[in-house]
N, CA, C and O atoms as a Tripos MOL2 file, in Angstrom:
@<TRIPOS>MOLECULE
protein
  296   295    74     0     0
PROTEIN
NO_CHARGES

@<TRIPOS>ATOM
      1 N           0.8450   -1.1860    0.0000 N.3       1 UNK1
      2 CA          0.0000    0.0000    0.0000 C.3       1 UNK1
      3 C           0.8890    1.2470    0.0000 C.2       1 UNK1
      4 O           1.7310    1.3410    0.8920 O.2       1 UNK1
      5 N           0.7940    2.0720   -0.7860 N.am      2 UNK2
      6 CA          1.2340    3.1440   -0.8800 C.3       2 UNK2
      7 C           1.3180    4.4750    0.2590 C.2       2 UNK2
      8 O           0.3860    5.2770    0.1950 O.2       2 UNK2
      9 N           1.8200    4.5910    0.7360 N.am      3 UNK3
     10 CA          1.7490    5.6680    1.9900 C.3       3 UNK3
     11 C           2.0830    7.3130    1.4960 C.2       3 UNK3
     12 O           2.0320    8.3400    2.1730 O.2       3 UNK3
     13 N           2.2790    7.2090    0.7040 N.am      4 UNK4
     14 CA          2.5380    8.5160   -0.3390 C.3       4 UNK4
     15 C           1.5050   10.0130   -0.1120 C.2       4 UNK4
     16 O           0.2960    9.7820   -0.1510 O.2       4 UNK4
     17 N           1.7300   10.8150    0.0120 N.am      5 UNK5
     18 CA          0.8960   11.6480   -0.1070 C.3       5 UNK5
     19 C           0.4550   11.8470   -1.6670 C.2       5 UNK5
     20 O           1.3690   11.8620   -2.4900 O.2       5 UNK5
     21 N          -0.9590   12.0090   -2.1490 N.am      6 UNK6
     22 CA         -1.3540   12.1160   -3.5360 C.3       6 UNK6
     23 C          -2.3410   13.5260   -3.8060 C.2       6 UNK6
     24 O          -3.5570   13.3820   -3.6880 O.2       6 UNK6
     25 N          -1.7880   14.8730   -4.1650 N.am      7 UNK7
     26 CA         -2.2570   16.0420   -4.1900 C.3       7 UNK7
     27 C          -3.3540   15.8360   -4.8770 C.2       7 UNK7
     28 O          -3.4510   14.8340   -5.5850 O.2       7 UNK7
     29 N          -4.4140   16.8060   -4.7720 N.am      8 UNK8
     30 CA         -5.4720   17.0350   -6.2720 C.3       8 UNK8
     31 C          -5.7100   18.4130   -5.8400 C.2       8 UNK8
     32 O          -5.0990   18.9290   -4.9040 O.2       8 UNK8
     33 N          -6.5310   18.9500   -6.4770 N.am      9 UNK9
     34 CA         -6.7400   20.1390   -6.6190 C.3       9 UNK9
     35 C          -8.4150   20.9640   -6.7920 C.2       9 UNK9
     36 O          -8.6390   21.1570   -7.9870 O.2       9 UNK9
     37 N          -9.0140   21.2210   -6.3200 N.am     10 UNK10
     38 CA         -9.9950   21.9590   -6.0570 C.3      10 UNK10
     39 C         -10.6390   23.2480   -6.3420 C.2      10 UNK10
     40 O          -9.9240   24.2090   -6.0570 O.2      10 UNK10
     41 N         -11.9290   23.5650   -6.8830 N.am     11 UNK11
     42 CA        -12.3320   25.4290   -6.9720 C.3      11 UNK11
     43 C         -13.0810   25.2830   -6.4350 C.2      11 UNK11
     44 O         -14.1390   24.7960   -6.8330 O.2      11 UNK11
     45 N         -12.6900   25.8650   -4.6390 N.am     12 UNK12
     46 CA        -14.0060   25.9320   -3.6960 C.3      12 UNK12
     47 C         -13.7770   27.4990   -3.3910 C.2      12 UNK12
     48 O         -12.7780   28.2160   -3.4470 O.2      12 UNK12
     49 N         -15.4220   27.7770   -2.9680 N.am     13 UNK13
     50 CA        -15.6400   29.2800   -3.0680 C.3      13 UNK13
     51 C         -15.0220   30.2600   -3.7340 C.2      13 UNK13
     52 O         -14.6170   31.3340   -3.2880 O.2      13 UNK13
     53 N         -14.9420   29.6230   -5.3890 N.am     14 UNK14
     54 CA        -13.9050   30.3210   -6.5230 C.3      14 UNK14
     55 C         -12.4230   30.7020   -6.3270 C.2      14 UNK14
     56 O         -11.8770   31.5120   -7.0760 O.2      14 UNK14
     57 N         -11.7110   30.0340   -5.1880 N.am     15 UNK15
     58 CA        -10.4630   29.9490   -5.2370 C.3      15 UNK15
     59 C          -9.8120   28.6180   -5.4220 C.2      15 UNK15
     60 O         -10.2900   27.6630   -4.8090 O.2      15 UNK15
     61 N          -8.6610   28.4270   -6.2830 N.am     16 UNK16
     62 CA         -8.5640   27.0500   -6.5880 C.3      16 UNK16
     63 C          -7.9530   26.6070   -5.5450 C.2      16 UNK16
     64 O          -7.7120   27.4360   -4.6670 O.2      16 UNK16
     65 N          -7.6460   25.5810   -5.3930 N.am     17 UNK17
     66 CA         -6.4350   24.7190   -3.7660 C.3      17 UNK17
     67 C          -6.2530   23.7430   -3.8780 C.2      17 UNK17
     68 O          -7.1170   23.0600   -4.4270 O.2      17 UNK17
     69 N          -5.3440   23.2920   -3.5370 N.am     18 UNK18
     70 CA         -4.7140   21.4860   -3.8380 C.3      18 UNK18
     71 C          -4.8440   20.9310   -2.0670 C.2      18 UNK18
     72 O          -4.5760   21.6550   -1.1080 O.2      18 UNK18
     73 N          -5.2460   19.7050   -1.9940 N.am     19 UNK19
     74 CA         -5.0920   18.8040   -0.9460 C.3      19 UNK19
     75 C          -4.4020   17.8100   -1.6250 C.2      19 UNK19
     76 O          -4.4480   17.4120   -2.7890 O.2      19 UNK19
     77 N          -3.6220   17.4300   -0.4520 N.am     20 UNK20
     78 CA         -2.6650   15.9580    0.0690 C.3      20 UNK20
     79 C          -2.9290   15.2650    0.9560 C.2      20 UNK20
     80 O          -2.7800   15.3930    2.1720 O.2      20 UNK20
     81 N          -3.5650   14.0660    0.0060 N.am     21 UNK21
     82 CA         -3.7410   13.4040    1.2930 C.3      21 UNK21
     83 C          -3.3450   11.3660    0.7960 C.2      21 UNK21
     84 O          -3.1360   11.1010   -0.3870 O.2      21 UNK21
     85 N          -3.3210   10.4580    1.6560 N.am     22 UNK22
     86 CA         -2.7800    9.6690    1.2380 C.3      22 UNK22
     87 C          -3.8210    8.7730    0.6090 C.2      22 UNK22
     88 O          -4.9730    8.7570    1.0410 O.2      22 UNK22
     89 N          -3.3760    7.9320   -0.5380 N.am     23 UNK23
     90 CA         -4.2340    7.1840   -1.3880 C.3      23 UNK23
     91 C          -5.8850    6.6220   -0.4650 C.2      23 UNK23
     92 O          -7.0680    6.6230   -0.8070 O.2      23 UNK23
     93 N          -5.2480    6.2550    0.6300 N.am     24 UNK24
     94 CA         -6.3060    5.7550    1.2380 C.3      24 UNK24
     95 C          -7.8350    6.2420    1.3680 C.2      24 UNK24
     96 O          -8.9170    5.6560    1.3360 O.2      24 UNK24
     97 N          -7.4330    7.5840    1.5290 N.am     25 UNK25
     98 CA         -8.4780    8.3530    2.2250 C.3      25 UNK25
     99 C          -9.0400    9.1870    0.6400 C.2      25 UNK25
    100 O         -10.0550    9.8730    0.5150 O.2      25 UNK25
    101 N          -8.2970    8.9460   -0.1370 N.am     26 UNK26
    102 CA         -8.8980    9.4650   -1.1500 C.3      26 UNK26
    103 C          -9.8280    8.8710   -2.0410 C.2      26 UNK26
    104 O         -10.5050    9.4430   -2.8960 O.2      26 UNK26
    105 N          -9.7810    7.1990   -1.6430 N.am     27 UNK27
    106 CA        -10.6780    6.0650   -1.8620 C.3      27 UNK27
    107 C         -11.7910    6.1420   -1.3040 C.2      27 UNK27
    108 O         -12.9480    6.3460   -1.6710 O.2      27 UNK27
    109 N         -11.0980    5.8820   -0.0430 N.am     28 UNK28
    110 CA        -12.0670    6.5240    1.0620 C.3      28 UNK28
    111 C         -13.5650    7.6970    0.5820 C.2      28 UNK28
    112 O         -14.7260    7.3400    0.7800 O.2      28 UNK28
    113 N         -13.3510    8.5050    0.2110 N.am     29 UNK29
    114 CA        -14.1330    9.8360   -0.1950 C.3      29 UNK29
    115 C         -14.6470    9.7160   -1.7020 C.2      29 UNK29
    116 O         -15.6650   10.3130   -2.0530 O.2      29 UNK29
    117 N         -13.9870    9.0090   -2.4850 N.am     30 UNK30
    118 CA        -14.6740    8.8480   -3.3750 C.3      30 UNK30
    119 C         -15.9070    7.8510   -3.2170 C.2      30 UNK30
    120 O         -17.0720    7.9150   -3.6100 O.2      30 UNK30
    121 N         -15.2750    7.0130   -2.5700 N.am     31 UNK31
    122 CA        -16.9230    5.8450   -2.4750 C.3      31 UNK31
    123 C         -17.6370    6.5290   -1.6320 C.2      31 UNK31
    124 O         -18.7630    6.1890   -1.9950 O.2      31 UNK31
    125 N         -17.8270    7.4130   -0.5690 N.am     32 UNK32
    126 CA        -18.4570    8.3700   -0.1120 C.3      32 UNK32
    127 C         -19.4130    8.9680   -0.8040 C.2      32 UNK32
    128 O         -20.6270    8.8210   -0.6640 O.2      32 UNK32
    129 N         -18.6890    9.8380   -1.7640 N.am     33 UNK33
    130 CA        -19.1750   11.0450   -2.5640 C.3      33 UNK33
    131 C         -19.7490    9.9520   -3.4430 C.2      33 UNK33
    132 O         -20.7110   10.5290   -3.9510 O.2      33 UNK33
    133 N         -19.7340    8.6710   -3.9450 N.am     34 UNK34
    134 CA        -20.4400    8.0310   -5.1020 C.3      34 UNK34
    135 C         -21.8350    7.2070   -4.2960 C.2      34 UNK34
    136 O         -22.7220    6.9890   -5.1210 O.2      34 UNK34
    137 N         -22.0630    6.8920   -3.3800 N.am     35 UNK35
    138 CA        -22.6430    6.4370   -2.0460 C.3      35 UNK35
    139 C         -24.2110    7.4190   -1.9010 C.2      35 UNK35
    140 O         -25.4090    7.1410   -1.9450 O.2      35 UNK35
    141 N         -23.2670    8.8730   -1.6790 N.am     36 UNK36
    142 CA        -24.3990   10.2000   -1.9500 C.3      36 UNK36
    143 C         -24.7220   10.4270   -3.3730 C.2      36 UNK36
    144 O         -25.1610   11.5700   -3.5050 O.2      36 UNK36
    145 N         -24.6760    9.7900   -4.4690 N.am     37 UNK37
    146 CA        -24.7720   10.5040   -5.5300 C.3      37 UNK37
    147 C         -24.1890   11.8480   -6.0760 C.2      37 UNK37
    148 O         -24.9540   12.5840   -6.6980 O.2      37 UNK37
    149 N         -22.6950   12.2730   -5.8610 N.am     38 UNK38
    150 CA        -22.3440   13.7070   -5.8180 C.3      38 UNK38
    151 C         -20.8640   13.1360   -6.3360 C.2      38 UNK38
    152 O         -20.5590   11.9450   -6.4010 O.2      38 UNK38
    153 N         -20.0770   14.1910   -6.6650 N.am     39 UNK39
    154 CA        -18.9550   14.1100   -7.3310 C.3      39 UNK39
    155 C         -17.6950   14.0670   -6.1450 C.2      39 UNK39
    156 O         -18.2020   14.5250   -5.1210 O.2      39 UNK39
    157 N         -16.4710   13.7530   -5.9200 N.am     40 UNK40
    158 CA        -15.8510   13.7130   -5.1150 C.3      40 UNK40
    159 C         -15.4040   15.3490   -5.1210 C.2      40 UNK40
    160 O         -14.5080   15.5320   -4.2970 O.2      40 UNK40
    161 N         -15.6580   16.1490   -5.5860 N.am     41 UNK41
    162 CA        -15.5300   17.7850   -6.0510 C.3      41 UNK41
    163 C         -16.4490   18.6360   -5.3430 C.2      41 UNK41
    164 O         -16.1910   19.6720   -4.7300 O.2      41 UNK41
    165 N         -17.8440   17.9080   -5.5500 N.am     42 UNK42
    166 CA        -18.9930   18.6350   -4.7220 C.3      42 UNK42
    167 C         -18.6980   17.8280   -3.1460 C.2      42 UNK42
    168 O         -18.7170   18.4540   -2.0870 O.2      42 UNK42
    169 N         -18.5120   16.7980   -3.2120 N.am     43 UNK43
    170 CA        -17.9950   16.3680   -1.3350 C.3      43 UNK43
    171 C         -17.3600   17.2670   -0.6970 C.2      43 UNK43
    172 O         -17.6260   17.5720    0.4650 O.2      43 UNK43
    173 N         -16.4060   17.8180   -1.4210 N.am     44 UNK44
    174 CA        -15.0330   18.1940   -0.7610 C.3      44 UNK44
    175 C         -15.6860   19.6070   -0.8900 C.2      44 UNK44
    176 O         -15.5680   20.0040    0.2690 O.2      44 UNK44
    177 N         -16.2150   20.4700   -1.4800 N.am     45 UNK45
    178 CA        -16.4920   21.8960   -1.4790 C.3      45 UNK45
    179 C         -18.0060   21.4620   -0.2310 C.2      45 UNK45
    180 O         -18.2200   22.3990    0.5380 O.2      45 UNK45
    181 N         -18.6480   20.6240   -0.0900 N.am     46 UNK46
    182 CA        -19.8810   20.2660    0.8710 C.3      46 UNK46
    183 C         -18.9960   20.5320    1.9720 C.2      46 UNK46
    184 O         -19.3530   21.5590    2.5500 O.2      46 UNK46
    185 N         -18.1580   20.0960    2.3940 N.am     47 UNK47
    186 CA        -17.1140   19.2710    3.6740 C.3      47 UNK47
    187 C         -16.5180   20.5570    3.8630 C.2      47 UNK47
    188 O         -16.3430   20.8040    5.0560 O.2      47 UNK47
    189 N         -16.1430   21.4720    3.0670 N.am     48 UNK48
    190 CA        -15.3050   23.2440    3.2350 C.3      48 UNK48
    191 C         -16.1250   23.7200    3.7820 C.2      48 UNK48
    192 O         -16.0420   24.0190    4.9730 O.2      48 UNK48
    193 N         -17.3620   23.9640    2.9020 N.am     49 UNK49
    194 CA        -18.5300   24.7900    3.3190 C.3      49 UNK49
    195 C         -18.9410   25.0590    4.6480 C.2      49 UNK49
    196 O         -19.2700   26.1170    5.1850 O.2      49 UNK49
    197 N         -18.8420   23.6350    5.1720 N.am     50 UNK50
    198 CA        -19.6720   23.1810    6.6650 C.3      50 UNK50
    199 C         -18.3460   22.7970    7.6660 C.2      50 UNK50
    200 O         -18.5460   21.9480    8.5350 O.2      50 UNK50
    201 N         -16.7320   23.5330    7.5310 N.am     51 UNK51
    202 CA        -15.9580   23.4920    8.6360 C.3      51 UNK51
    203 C         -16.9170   24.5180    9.5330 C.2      51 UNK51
    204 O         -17.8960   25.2350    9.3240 O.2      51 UNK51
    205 N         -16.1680   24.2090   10.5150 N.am     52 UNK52
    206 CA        -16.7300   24.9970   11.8060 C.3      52 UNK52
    207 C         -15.5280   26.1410   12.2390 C.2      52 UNK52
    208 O         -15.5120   27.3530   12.4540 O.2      52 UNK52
    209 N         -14.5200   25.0100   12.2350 N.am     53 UNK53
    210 CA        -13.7490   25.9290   12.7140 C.3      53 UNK53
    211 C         -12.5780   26.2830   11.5390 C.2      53 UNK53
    212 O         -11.6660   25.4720   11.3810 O.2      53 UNK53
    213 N         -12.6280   27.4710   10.7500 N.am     54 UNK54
    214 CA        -11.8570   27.8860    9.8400 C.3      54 UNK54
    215 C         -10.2280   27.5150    9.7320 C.2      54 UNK54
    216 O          -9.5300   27.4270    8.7210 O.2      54 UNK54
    217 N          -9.9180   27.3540   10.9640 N.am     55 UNK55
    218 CA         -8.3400   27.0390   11.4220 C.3      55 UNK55
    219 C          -8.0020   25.5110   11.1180 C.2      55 UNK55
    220 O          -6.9190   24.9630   10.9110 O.2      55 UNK55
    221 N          -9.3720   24.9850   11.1640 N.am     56 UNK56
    222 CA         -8.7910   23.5740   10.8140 C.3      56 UNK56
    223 C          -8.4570   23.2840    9.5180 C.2      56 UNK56
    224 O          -9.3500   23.4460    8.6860 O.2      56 UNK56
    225 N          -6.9230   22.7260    8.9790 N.am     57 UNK57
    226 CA         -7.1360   22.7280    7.9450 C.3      57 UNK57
    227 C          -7.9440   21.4640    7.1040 C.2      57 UNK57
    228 O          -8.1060   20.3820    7.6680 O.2      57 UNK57
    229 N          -8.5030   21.7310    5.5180 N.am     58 UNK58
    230 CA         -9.3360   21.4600    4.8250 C.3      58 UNK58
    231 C          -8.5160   19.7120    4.5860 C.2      58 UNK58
    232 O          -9.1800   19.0230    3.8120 O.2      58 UNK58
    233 N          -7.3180   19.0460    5.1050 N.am     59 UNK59
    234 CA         -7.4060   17.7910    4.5670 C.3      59 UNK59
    235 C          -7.1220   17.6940    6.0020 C.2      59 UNK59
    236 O          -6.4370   16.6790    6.1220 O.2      59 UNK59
    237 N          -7.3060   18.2520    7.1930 N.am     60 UNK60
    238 CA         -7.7700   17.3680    8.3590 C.3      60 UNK60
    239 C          -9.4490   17.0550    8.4800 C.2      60 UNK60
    240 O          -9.9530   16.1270    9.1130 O.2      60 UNK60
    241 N         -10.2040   18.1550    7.6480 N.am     61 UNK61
    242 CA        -11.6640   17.9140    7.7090 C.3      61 UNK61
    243 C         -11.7560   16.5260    7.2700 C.2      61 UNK61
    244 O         -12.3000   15.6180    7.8990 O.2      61 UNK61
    245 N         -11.0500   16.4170    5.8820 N.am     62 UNK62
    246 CA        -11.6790   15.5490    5.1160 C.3      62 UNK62
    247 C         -10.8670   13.8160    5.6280 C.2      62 UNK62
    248 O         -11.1290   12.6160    5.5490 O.2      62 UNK62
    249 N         -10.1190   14.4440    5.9910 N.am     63 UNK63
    250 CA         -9.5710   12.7080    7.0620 C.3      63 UNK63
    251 C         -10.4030   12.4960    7.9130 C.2      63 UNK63
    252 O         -10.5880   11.2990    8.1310 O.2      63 UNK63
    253 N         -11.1560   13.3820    8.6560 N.am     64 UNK64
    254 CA        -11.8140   12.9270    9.6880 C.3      64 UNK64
    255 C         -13.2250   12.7870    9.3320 C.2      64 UNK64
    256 O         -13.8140   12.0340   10.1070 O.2      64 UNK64
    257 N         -13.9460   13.2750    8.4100 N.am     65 UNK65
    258 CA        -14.9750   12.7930    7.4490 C.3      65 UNK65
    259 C         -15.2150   11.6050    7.2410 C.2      65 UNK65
    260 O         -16.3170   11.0940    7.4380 O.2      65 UNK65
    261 N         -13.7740   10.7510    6.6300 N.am     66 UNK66
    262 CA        -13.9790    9.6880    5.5500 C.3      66 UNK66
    263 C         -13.5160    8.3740    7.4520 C.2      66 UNK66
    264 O         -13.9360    7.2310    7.6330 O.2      66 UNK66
    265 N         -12.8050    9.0130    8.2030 N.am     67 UNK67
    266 CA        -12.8110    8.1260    9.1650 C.3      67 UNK67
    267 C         -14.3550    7.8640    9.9820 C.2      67 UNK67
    268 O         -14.6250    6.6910   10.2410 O.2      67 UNK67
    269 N         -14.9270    8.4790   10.2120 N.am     68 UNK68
    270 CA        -16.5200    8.9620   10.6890 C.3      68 UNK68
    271 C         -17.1930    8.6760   10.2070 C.2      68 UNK68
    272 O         -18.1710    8.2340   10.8100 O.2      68 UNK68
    273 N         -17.1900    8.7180    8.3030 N.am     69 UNK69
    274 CA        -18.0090    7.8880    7.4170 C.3      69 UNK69
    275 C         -18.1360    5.9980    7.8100 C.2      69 UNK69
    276 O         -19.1340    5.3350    8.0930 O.2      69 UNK69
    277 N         -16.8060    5.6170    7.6840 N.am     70 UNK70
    278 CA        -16.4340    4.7550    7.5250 C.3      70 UNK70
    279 C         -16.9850    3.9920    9.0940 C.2      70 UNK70
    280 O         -17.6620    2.9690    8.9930 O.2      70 UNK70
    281 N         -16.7500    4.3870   10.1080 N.am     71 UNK71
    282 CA        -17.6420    4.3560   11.6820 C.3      71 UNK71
    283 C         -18.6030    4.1220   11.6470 C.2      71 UNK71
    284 O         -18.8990    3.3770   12.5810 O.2      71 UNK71
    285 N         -19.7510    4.4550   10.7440 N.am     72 UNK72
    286 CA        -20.9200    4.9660   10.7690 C.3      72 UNK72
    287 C         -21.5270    3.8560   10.1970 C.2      72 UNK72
    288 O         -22.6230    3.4180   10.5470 O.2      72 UNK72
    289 N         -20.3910    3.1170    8.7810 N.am     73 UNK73
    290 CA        -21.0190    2.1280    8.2340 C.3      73 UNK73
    291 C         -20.6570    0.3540    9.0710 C.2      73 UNK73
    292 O         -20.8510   -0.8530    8.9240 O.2      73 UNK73
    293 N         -20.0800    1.2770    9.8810 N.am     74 UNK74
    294 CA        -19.2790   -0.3150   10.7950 C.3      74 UNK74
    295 C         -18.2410   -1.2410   10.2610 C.2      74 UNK74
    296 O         -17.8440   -2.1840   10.9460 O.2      74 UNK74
@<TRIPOS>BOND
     1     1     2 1
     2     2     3 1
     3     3     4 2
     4     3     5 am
     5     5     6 1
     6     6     7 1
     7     7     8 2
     8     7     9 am
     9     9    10 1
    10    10    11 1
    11    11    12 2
    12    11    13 am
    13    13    14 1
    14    14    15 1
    15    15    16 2
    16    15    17 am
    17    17    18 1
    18    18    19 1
    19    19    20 2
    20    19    21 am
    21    21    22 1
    22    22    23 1
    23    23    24 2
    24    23    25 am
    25    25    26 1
    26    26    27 1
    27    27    28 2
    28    27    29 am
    29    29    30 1
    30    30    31 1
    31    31    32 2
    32    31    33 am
    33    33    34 1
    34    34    35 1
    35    35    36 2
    36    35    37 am
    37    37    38 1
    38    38    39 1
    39    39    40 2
    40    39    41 am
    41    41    42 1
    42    42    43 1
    43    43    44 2
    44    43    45 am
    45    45    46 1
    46    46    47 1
    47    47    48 2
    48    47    49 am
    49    49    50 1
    50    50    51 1
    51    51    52 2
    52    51    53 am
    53    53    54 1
    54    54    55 1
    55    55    56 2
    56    55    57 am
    57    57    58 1
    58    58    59 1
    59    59    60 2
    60    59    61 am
    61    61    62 1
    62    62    63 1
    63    63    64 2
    64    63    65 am
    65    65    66 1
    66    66    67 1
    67    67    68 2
    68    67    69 am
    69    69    70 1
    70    70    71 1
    71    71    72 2
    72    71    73 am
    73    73    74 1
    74    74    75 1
    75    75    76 2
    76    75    77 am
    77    77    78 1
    78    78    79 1
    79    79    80 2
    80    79    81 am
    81    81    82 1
    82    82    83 1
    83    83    84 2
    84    83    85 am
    85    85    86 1
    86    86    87 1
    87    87    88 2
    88    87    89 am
    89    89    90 1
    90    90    91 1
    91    91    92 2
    92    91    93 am
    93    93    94 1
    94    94    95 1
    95    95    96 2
    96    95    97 am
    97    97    98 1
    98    98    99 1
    99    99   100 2
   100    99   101 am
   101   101   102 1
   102   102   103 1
   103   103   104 2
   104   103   105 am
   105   105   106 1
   106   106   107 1
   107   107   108 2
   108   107   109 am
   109   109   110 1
   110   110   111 1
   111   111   112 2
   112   111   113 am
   113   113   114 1
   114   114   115 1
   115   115   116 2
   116   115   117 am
   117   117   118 1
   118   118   119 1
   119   119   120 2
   120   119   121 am
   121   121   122 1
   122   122   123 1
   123   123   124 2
   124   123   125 am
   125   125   126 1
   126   126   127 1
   127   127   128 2
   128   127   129 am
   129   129   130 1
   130   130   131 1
   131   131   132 2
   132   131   133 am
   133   133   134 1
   134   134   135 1
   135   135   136 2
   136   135   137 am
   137   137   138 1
   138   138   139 1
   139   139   140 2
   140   139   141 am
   141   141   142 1
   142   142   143 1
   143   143   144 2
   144   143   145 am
   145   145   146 1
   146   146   147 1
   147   147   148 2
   148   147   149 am
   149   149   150 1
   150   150   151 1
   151   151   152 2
   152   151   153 am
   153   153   154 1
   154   154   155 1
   155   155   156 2
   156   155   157 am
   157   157   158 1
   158   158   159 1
   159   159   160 2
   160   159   161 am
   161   161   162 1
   162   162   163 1
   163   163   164 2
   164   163   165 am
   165   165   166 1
   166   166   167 1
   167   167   168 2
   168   167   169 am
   169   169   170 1
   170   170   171 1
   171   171   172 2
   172   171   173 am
   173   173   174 1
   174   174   175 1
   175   175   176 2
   176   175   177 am
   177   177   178 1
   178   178   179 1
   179   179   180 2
   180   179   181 am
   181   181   182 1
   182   182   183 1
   183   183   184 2
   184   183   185 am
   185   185   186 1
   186   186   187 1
   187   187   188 2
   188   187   189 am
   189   189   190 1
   190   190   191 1
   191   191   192 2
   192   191   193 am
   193   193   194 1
   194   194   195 1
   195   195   196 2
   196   195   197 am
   197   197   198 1
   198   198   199 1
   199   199   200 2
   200   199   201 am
   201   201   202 1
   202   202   203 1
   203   203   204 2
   204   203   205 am
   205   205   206 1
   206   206   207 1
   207   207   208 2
   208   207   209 am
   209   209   210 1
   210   210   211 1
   211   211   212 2
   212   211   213 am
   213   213   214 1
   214   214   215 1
   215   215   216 2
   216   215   217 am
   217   217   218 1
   218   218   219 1
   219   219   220 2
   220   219   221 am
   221   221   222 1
   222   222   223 1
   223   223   224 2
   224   223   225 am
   225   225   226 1
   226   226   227 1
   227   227   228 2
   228   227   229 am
   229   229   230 1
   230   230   231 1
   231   231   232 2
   232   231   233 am
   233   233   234 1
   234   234   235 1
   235   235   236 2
   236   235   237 am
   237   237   238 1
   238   238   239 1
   239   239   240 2
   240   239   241 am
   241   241   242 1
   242   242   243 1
   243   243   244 2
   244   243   245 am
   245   245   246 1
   246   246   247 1
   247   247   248 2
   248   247   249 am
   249   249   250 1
   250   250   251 1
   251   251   252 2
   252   251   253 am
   253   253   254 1
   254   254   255 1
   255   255   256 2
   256   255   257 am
   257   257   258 1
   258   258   259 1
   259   259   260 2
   260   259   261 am
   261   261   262 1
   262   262   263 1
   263   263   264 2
   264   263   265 am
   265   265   266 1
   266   266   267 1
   267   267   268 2
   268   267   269 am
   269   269   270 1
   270   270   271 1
   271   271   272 2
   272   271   273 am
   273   273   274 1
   274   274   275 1
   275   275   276 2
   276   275   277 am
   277   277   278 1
   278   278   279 1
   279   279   280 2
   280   279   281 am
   281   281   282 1
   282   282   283 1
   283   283   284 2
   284   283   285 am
   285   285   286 1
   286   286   287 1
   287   287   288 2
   288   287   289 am
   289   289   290 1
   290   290   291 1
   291   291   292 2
   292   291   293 am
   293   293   294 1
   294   294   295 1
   295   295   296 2
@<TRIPOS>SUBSTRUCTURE
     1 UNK1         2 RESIDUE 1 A UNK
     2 UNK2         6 RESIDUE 1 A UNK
     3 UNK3        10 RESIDUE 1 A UNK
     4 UNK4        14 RESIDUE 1 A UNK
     5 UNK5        18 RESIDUE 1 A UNK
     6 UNK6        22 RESIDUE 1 A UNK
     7 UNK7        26 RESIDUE 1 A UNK
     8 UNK8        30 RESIDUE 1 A UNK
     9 UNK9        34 RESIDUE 1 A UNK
    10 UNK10       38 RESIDUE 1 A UNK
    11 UNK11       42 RESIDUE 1 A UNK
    12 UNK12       46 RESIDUE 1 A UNK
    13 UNK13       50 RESIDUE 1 A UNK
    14 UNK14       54 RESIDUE 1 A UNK
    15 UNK15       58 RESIDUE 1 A UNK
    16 UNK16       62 RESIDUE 1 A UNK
    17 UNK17       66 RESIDUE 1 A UNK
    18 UNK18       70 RESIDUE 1 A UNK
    19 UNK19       74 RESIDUE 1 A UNK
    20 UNK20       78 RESIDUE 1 A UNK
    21 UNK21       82 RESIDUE 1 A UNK
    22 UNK22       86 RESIDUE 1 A UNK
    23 UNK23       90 RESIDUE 1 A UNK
    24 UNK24       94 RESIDUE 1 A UNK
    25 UNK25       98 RESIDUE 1 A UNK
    26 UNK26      102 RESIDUE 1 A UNK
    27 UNK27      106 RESIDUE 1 A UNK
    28 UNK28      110 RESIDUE 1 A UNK
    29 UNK29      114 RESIDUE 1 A UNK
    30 UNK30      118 RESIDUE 1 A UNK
    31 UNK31      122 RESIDUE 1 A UNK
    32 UNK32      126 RESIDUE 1 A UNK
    33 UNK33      130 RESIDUE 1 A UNK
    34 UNK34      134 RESIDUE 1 A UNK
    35 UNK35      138 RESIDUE 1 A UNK
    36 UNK36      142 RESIDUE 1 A UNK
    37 UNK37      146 RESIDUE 1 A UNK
    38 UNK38      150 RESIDUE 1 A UNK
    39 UNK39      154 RESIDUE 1 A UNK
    40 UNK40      158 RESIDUE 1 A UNK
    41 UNK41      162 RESIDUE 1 A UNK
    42 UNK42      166 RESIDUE 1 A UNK
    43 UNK43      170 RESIDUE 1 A UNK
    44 UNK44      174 RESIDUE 1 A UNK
    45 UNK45      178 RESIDUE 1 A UNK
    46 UNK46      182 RESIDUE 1 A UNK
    47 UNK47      186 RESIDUE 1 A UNK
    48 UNK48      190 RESIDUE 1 A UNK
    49 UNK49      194 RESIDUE 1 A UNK
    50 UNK50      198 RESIDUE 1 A UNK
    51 UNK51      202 RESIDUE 1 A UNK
    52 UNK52      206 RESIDUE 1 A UNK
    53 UNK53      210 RESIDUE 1 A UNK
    54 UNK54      214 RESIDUE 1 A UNK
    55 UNK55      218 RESIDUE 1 A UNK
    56 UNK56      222 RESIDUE 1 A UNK
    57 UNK57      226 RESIDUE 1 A UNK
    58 UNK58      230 RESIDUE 1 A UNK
    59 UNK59      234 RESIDUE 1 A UNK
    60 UNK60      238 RESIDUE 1 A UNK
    61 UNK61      242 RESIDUE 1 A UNK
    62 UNK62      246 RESIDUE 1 A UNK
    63 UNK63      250 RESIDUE 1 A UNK
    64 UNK64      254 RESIDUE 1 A UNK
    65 UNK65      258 RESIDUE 1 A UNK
    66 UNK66      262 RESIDUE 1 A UNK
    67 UNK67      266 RESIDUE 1 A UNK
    68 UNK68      270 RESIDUE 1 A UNK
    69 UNK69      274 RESIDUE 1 A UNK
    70 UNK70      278 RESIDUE 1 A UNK
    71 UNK71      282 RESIDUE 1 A UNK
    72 UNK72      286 RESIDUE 1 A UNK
    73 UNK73      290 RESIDUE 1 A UNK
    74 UNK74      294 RESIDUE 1 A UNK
């Protein structure tokens, strides 16, 4: 398994931005975002939208998303 960090890149609230995060979790979020019917693009701008706390950054949201998801389904 690859432990690698794997960037992509994002246009949330019309600024573009890259996350890194490792293969896993990017699996992770896609079967998520395909699960909801939504694009792994609209997940990740859903998941920005609704931080709470601005300081956190945007690929600790989404690690702790896809870990919580994944909880949820047992």
């Amino acid at each position: 398994m690859s432990r690698h960090l794997r960037k992509r890149s994002f246009r949330l609230a019309g600024h573009r931005t890259s996350v890194a995060l490792e293969p896993a979790f990017w699996a992770a979020l896609e079967a998520a975002a395909s699960r909801r019917g939504r694009s792994l693009a609209a997940l990740v701008a859903e998941l920005d939208a609704a931080r709470m706390d601005p300081d956190l950054p945007l690929a600790s949201a989404l690690r702790v998303f896809a870990l919580e998801d994944a909880a949820e389904r047992g």
